[in-house]
C-alpha positions in Angstrom: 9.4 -34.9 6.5 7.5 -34.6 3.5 4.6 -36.0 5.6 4.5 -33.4 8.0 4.9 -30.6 5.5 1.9 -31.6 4.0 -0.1 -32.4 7.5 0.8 -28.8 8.2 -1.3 -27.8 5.1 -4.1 -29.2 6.5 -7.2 -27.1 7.6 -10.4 -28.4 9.2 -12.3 -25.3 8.4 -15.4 -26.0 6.5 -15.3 -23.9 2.5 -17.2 -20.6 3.2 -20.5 -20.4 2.2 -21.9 -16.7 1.8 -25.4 -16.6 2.3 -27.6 -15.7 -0.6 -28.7 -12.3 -0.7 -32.3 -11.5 -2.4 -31.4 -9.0 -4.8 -32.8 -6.8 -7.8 -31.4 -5.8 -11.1 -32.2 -2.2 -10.3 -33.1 0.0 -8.0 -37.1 0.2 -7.9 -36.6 3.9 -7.0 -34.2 4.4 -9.3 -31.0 3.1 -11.3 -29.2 0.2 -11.9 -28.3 -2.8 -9.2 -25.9 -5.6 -9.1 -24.5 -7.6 -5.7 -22.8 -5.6 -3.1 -19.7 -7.0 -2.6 -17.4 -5.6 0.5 -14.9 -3.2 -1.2 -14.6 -0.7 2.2 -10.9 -0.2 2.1 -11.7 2.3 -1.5 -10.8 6.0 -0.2 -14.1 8.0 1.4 -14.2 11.9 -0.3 -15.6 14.5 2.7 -18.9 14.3 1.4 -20.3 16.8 4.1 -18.4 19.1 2.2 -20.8 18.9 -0.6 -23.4 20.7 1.8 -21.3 23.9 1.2 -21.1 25.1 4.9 -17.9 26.0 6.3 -19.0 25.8 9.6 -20.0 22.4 9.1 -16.5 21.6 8.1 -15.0 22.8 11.1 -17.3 21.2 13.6 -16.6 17.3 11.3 -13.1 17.7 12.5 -14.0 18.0 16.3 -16.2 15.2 16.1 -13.3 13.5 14.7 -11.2 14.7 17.6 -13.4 14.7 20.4 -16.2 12.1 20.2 -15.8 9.3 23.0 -17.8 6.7 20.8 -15.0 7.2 18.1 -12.3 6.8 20.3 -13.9 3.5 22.2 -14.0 2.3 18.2 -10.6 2.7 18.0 -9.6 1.2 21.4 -11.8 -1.7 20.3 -9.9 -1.9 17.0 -5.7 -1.5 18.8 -7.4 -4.3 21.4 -8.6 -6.7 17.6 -5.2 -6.2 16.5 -3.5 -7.0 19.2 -5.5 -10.2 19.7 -4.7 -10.7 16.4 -0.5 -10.5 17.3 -1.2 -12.7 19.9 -2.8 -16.0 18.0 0.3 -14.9 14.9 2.5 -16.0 18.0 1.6 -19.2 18.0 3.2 -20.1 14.8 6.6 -19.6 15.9 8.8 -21.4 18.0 8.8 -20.5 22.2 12.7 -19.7 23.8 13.0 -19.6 27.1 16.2 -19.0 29.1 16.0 -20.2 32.8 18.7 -20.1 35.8 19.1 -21.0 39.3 21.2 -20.2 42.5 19.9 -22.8 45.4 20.7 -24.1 48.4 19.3 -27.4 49.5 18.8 -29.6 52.7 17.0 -32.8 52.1 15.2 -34.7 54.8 16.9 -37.5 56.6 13.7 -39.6 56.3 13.2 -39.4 52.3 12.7 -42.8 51.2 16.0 -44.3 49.3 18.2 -41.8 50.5 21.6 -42.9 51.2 22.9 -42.7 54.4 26.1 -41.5 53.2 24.7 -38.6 51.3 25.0 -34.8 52.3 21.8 -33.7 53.9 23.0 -29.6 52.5 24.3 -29.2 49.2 24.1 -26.5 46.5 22.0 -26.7 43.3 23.2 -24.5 40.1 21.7 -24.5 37.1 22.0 -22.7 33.8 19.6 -23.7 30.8 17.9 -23.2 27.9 14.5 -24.4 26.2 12.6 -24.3 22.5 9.4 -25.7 22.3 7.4 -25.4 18.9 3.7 -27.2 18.2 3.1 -28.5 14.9 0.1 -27.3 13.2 -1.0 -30.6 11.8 -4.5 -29.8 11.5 -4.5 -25.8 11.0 -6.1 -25.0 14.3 -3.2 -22.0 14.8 -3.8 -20.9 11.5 -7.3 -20.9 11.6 -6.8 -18.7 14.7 -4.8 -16.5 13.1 -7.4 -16.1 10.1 -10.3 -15.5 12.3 -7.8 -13.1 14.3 -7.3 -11.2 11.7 -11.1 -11.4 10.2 -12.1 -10.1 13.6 -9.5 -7.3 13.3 -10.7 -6.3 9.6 -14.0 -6.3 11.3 -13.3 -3.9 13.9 -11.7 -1.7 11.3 -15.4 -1.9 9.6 -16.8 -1.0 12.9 -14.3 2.2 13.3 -15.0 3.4 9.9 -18.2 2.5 10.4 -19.2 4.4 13.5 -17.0 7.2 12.0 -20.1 7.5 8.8 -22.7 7.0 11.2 -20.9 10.3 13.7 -20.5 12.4 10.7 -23.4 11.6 9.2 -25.5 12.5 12.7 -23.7 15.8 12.9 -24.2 16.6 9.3 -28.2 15.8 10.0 -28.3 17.6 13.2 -26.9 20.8 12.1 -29.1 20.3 9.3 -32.1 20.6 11.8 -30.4 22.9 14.0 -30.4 25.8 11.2 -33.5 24.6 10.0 -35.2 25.5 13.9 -33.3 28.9 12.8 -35.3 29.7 9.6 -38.9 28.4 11.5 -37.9 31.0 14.1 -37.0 33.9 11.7 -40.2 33.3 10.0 -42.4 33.0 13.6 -40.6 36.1 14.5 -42.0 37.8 11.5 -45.2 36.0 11.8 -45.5 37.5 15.6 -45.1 41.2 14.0 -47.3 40.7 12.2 -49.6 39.5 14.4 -49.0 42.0 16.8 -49.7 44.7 14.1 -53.4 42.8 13.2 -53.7 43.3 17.3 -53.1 47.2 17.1 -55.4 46.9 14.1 -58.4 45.6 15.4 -57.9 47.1 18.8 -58.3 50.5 16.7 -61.5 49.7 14.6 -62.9 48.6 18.2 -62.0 51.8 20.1 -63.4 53.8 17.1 -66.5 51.0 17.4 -66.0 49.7 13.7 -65.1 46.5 14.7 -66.8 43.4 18.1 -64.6 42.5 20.8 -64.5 39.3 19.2 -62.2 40.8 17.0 -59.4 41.8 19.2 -60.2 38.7 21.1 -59.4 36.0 18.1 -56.3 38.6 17.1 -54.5 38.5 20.5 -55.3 34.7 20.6 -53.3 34.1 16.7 -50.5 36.8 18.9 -49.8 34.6 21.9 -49.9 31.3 20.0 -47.3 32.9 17.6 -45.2 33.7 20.2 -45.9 30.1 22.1 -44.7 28.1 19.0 -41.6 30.6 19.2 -40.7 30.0 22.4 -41.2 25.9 21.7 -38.8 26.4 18.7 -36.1 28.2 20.8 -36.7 24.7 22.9 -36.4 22.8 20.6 -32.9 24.3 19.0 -31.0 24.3 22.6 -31.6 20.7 22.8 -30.1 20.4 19.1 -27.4 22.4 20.4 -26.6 20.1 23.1 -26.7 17.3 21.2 -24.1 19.0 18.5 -22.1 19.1 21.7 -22.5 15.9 22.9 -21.1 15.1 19.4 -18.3 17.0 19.6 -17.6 15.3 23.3 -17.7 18.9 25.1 -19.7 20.2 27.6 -23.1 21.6 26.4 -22.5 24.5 29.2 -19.7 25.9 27.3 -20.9 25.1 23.5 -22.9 27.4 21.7 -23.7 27.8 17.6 -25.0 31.3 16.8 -28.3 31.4 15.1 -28.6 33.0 11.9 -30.2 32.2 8.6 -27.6 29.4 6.5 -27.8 28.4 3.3 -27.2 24.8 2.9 -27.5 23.3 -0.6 -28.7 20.0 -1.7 -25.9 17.7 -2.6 -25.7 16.1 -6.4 -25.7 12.3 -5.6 -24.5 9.9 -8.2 -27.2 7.3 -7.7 -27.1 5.7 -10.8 -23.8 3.8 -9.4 -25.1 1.6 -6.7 -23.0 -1.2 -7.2 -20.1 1.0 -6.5 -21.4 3.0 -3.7 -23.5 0.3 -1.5 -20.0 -2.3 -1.8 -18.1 0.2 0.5 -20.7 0.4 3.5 -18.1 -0.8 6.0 -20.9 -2.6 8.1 -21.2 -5.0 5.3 -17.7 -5.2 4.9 -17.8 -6.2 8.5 -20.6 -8.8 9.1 -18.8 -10.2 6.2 -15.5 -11.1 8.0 -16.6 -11.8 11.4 -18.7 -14.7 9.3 -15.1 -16.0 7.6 -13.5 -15.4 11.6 -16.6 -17.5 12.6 -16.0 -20.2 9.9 -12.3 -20.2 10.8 -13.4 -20.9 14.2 -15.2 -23.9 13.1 -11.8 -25.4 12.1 -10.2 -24.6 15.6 -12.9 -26.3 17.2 -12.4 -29.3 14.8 -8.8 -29.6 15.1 -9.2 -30.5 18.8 -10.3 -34.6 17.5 -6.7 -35.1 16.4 -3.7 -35.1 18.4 -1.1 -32.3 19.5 2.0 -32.8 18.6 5.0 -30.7 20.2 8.7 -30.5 19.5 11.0 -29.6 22.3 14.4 -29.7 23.4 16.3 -28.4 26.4 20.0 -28.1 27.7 22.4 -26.4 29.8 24.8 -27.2 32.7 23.6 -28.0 36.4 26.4 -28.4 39.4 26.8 -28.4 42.7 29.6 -25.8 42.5 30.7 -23.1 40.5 34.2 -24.1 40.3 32.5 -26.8 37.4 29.0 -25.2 36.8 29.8 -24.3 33.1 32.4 -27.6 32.4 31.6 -30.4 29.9 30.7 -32.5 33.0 27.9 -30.5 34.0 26.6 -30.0 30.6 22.7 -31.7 30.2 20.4 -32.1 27.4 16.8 -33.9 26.4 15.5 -33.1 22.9 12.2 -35.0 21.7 8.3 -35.1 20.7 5.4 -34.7 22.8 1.6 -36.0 21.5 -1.3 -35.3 23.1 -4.8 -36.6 22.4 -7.8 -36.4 24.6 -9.6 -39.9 24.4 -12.7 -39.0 26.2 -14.2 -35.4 27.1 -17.9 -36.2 27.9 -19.1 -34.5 24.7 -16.9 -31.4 25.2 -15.4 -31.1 21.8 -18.7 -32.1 20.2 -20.7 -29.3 21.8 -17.4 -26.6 20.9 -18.3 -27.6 17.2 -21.7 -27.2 17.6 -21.4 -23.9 19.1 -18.6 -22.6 16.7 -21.1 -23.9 13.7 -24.1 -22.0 15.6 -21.8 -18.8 15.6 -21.7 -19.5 12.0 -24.9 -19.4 11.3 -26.0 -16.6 13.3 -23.3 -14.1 11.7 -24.2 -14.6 8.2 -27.6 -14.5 9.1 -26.6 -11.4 10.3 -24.6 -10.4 7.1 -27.7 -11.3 5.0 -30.1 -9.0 7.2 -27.4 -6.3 7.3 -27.1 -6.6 3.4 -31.3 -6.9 2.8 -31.0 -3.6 5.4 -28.6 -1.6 2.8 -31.6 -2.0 0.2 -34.2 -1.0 2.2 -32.2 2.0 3.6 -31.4 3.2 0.3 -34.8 2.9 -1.5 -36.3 4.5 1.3 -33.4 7.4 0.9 -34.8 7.6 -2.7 -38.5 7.8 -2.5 -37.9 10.5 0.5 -36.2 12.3 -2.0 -38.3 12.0 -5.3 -41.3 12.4 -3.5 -40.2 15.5 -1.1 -38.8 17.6 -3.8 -42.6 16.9 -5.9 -44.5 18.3 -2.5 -41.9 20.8 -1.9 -42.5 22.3 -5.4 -46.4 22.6 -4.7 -45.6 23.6 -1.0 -44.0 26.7 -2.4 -46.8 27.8 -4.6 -49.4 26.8 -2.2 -47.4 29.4 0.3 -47.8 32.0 -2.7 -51.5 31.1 -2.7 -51.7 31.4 0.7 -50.2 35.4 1.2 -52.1 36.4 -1.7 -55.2 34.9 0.3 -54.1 36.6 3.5 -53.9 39.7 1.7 -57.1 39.6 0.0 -58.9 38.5 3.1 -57.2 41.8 5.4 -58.2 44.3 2.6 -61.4 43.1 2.9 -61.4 43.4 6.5 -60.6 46.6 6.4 -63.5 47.5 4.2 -65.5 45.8 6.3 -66.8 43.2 4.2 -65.7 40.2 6.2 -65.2 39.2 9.6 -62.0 38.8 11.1 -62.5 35.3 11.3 -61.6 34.9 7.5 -58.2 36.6 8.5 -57.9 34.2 11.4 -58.2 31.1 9.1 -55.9 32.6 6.4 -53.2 33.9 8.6 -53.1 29.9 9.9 -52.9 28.9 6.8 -50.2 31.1 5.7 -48.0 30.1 8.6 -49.0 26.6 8.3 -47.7 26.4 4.8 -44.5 28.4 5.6 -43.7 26.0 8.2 -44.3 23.3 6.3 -42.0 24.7 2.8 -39.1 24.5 5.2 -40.0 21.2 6.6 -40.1 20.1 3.3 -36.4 21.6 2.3 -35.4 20.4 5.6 -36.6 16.8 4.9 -35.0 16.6 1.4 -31.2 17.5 2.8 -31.6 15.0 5.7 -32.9 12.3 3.1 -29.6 13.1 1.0 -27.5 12.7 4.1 -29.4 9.4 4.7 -29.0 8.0 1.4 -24.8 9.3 1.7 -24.9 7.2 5.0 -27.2 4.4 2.9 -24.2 3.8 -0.1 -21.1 4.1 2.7 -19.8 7.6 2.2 -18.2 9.2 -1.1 -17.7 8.2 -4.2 -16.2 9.2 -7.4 -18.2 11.5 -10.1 -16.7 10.0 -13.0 -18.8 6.7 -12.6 -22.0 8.9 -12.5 -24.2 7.2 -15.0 -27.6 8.5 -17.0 -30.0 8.3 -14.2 -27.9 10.2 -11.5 -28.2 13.1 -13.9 -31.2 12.8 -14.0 -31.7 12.6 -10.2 -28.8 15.3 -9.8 -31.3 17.8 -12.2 -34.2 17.0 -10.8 -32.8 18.2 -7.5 -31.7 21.4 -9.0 -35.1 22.0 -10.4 
């Protein structure tokens, strides 16, 4: 007893070995830097709420609701866990209840058959059975840990694609209202236009002014009005892809435009240690590799033998006047081994392939991990370095009215051509455009480096150089 009780501690799977993971002491962007370690399970704050948009809030929970990819997750997450039920099963004993009504004739030319027994009689049988395989070697448990592993995993991957939705939405409204304010301003821009049109149309009639000059001020009109039109575009399809989002139909779904103000988010970057440890695609790469090294013992266990316990009884008669008497009563109770002796390399080449799947998944989890850093340092230099051009952006679009200005009082004076207040309304625009590019590229680096750390986190661990980072933002 004592034999089998520690036999049935046994387990063939191999120690797990994480990968190393090439790592810095601190963010080269900025702040400090230890290890991620998976930590997923921590509660996630609604960090689109940070944006400040109330509309935004309400369109989160339809994705939530609606979106087909989310709800495939979670199918693929109730199908892990049942998997997971099913190798559990296997380390309990199997009942099974069996019974039987027959009438038999048996052929009058079966070898040994007595001449003086009935060729009809009646067969029936009441009966029981338990069966229950020792797990000498582990392999049920290790099924059962890489079971569960692969249901953890798929948990990762719900929560997962659940970021990744949110954080798509958040990221395409963010563009969607950003198409609004490059329309307001075109709109303005083509009224503008349109009045430098009547303008010069004027001074020609009253033969101040060439042709040229209506000429080059109906051609700044119609491609005003073009890039309008190719912004309108360019907004639907955001629209429809909102919708898509949302898992409704994009005939039916509209957002009305109008000019949104959507702040910058405070970001506690100084915590990464914290914040990358809950990206729940980490936290899953890790456990499909411990599933994967569980499932190096499974394969291993298959060298030693099987061993089942079993036991059966119940009554059997050929009529029911005695079917349930002590007579009729039968029982077999024993052990059953079984051990393959030769398989032509079969077991070998499972082992193999379970250490292969091994390797590949936390060769995975290292690229996933090494993917975290880039993702967020990238997040940080978009943001450092897109707030420093959107500050001179702003005062080169200051520069850039005051030239227009200067350049159309002139015109009127007639001391320059109109070519001057060609190049300066371009440039004006140009710079306009590209101010609330420049806003536009800052919020959708913040929602990248949200998605980067795994989604929320908690203010109180903010340290020095998130302030910092937090008041350079406001500045």
């Amino acid at each position: 007893m004592a034999l089998t009780l520690a036999l049935g501690a046994c387990s063939l799977a191999p120690p797990l070995k994480t990968p190393d993971i090439p790592s810095a002491d601190a963010y080269k962007e900025l702040g400090p830097w230890t290890q991620a370690q998976p930590a997923d399970r921590l509660p996630r704050d609604s960090w689109w709420t940070l944006y400040g948009n109330a509309e935004l809030d309400g369109l989160q929970k339809k994705v939530i609701a609606g979106n087909p990819t989310l709800a495939a997750a979670l199918a693929n997450y109730a199908q892990a866990r049942a998997l997971a039920s099913q190798a559990r099963a296997g380390l309990f004993p199997t009942l099974g209840l069996s019974a039987g009504v027959q009438r038999n004739r048996d052929s009058l030319d079966r070898p040994l058959r007595l001449p003086t027994g009935p060729a009809y009689y009646d067969t029936n049988s009441l009966g029981g059975s338990v069966s229950y395989e020792l797990d000498l070697w582990g392999q049920i448990r290790n099924e059962v840990a890489a079971g569960e592993a692969n249901a953890a995993a798929s948990s990762a991957d719900l929560e997962n694609a659940r970021l990744s939705l949110i954080a798509q939405l958040v990221d395409d409204y963010i563009q969607l209202r950003s198409l609004d304010r490059d329309s307001s301003i075109l709109d303005e821009t083509v009224k503008a236009y349109a009045r430098a049109v009547s303008l010069t149309q004027q001074r020609h009639d009253a033969g101040i002014a060439p042709g040229l000059d209506v000429s080059q001020a109906q051609t700044q009109l119609n491609a005003a009005r073009s890039q309008s039109a190719q912004t309108l575009a360019q907004r639907a399809l955001m629209e429809h892809a909102i919708a898509a989002l949302l898992g409704v139909s994009a005939s039916t779904f509209s957002i009305k435009a109008e000019i949104v103000d959507i702040k910058l988010p405070q970001i506690p970057t100084g915590v990464p240690a914290t914040l990358l440890q809950r990206r729940p695609d980490i936290a899953g790469a890790q456990r499909r590799m411990i599933a994967a090294n569980a499932n190096i013992g499974v394969a291993r266990a298959a060298y030693f033998p099987s061993l089942t316990l079993g036991a059966q009884a119940g009554f059997e008669s050929q009529a029911f006047s005695n079917w349930l008497s002590a007579p009729s009563a039968f029982w077999a109770v024993g052990p059953n081994a079984l051990l393959s002796v030769f398989d032509g390399g079969l077991r070998r080449a499972q082992v193999a392939q379970a250490r292969a799947e091994f390797d590949a998944s936390a060769a995975n989890y290292r690229g996933i991990v090494v993917g975290a850093f880039q993702q967020v340092e990238d997040s940080l230099a978009a943001l450092n370095h897109y707030h420093d051009a959107a500050v001179d952006e702003k005062v080169a679009v200051d520069a850039a009215q005051r030239t227009l200005d200067f350049s159309m009082a002139l015109y009127k004076q007639g001391a320059t051509d109109y070519l001057t207040v060609v190049t300066s309304q371009t440039a004006l625009l140009q710079t306009q455009l590209q101010a609330l590019n420049l806003d536009t590229l800052q919020l959708t680096a913040s929602v990248n480096l949200i998605r980067a750390l795994g989604g929320g986190w908690e203010d109180s661990g903010r340290a020095q150089s998130g302030e910092a980072m937090s008041a350079k933002q406001r500045g």
